[in-house]
C-alpha positions in Angstrom: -107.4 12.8 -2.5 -107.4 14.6 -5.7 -108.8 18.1 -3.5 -106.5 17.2 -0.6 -103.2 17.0 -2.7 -104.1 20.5 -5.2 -106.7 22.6 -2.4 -104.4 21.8 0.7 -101.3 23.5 2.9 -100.4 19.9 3.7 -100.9 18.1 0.5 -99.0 20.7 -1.9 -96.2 20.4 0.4 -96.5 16.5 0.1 -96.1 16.9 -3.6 -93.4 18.9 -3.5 -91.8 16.8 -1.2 -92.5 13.5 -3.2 -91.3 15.1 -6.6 -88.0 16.9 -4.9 -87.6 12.9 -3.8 -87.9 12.0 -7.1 -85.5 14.3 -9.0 -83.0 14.0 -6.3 -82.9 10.0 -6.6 -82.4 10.9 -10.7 -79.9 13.8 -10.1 -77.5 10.9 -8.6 -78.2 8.8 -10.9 -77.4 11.0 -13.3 -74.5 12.0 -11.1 -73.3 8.5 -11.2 -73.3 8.0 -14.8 -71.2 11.1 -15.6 -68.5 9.9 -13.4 -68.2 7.1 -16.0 -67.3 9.5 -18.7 -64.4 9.9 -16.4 -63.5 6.4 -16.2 -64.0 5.4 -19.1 -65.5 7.6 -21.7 -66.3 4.3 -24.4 -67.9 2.9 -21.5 -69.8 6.6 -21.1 -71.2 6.2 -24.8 -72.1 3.0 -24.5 -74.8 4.2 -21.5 -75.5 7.3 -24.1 -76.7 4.7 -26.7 -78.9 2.5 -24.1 -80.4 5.3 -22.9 -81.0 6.9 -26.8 -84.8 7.5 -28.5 -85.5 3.9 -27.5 -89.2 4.3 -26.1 -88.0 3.4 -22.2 -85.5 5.9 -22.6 -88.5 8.4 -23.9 -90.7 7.6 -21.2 -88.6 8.1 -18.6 -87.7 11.8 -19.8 -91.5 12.2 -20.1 -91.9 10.9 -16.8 -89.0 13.2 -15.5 -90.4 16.5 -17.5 -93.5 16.0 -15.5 -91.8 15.9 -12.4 -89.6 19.0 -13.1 -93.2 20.8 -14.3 -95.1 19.2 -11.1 -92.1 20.6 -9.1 -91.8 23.9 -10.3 -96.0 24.9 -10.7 -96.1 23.5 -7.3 -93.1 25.6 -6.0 -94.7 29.0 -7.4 -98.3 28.0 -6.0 -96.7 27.6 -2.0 -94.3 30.9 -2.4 -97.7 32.7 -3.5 -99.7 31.2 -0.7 -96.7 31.9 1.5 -96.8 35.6 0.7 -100.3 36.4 1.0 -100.1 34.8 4.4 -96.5 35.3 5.8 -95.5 38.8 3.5 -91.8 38.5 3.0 -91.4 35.4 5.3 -91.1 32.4 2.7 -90.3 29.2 3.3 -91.3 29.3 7.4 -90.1 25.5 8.5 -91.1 24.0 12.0 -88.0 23.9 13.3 -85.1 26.5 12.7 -81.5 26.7 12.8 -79.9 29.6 14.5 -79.6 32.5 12.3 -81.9 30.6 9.6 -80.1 28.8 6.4 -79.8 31.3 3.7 -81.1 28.7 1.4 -84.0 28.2 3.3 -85.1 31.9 2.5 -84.2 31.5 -1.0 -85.4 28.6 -3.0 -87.3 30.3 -4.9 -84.5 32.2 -6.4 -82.3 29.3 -6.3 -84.6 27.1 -8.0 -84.7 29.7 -10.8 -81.3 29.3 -11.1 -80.9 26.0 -11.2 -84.0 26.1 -14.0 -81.8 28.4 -16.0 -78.8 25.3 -15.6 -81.5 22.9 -16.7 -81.9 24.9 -20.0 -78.5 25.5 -20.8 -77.4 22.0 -20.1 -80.7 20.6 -22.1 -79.2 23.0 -25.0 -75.9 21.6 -24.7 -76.7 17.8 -24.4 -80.4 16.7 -24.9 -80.6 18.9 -27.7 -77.4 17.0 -29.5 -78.1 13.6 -28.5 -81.6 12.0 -27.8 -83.1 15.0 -29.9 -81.3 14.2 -32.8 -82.1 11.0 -33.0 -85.6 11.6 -32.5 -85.3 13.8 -35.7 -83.5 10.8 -37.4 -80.5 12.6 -37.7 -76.5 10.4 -37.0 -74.7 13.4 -36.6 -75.0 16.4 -34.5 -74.4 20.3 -35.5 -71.2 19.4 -34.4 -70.6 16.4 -36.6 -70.8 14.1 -33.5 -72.5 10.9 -33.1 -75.8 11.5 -31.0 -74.5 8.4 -28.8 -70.9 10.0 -28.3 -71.6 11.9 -25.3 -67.8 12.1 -24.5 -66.7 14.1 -27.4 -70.0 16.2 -26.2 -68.8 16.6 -22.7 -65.2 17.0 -23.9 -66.5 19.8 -26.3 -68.6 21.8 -24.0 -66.1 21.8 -21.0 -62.7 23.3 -23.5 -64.9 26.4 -23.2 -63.7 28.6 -19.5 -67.4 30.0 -19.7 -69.6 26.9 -19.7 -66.8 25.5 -17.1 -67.6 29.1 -15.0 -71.6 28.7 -15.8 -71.8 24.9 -15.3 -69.8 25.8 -11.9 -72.2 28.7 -10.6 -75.3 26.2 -11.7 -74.1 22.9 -9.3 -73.1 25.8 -7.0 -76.7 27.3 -6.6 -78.0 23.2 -7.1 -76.3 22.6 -3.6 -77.7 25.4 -1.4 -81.3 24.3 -2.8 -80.9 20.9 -1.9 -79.1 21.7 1.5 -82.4 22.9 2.4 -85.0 20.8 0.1 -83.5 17.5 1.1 -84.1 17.9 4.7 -87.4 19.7 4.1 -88.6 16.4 2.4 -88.4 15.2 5.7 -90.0 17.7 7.4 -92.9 17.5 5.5 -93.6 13.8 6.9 -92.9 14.9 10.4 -89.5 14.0 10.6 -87.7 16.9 11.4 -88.4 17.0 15.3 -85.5 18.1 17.3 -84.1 14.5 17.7 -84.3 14.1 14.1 -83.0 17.6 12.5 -79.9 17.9 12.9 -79.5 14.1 11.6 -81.7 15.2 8.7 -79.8 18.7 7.4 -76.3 16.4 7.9 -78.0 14.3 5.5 -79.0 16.9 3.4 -75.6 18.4 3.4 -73.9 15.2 2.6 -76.2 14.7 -0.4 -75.4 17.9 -1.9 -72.1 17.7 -1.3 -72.0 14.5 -3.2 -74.3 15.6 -6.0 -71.5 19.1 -6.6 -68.4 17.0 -6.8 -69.7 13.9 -8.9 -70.7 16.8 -11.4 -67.9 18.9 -10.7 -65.4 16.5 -11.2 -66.3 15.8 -14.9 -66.6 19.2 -15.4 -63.1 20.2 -14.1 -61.4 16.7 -14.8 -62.2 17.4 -19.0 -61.3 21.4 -18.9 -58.2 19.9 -17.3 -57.5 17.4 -20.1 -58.4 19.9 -22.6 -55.9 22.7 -21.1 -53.2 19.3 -21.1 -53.8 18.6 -24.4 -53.3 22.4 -25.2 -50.1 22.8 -24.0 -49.1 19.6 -25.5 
């Protein structure tokens, strides 16, 4: 199983596809618990401190590291093999939409991209809350609690530039999963021509859903902080 999953065509692509399932199923639940911060940001911190350095909380960023890792050596491993064997054809898919999504021909880039997002946002939020109180530190460089993720989010998004960044990052996060979503799929032979078109609405509605939940709080605290400005 072991030589089928790392020596195969079929079985790298299986990976991928299980840990792209994965880390979408955790990008809207993450998703999901931002909008909180909307509705009520005491009810946001109150999620921030259950999910601190409490040893679930730990192993499931472990578990989710390994999946980004798994994702990403497996991604560079398929564009090589596609390379050698295609030239500048990546990402061939069994069934194709007129004119071929853009996306589809860039992942690669786009996952890039979205890895660059990853860091920022890990050096804007990990990096001030679970961090810290793995370090046993209470308060942040920027005297915040390492639970008070809204002052954190409200903090980061008065800034235009990590409002413009954060923007670009969901921006380049939907055209990769407009196509990985849907790819998942393919991979277990479900993208025949009954079934794609089904599939890439699916796709599109996930992504869709994934850049406005993470929009929203994104725009809705820029907005607050602009309010609160003129005030």
């Amino acid at each position: 199983m072991s030589c089928f999953l790392c020596n195969s065509s079929v079985g790298k692509k299986l990976v991928m596809s299980v840990s792209g399932c994965f880390l979408v199923l955790f990008i809207l639940f993450h998703m999901s618990m931002n909008l909180t911060a909307i509705i009520s940001p005491a009810g946001y911190n109150t999620i921030c401190e259950f999910l601190g350095a409490n040893w679930y909380a730990l192993a499931g960023t472990a578990v989710l590291a390994a999946g980004v890792l798994v994702h990403i050596l497996y991604a560079l491993v398929l564009t090589l093999n596609n390379y050698r064997a295609r030239g500048s054809q990546r990402y061939a898919v069994t069934v194709q939409e007129p004119g071929v999504a853009w996306s589809s021909k860039n992942m690669l880039v786009l996952g890039f991209v979205v890895l660059a997002g990853l860091a920022i946002h890990l050096i804007h939020f990990w990096s001030k809350m679970q961090l810290v109180e793995l370090l046993g530190g209470h308060v942040n460089a920027l005297g915040f609690g390492p639970a008070d993720g809204a002052a954190l989010i409200a903090h980061t998004f008065s800034k235009w530039y990590n409002v413009l960044i954060y923007l670009v990052w969901l921006a380049a996060l939907w055209f990769h999963l407009t196509h990985g979503v849907w790819s998942m799929f393919q991979t277990v032979g479900w993208a025949n021509d009954t079934w794609y078109p089904r599939l890439k609405c699916l796709a599109n509605v996930v992504a869709t859903l994934v850049f406005l939940g993470f929009a929203a709080v994104v725009v809705v605290y820029f907005a607050k902080n602009c309010c609160c400005t003129c005030c």
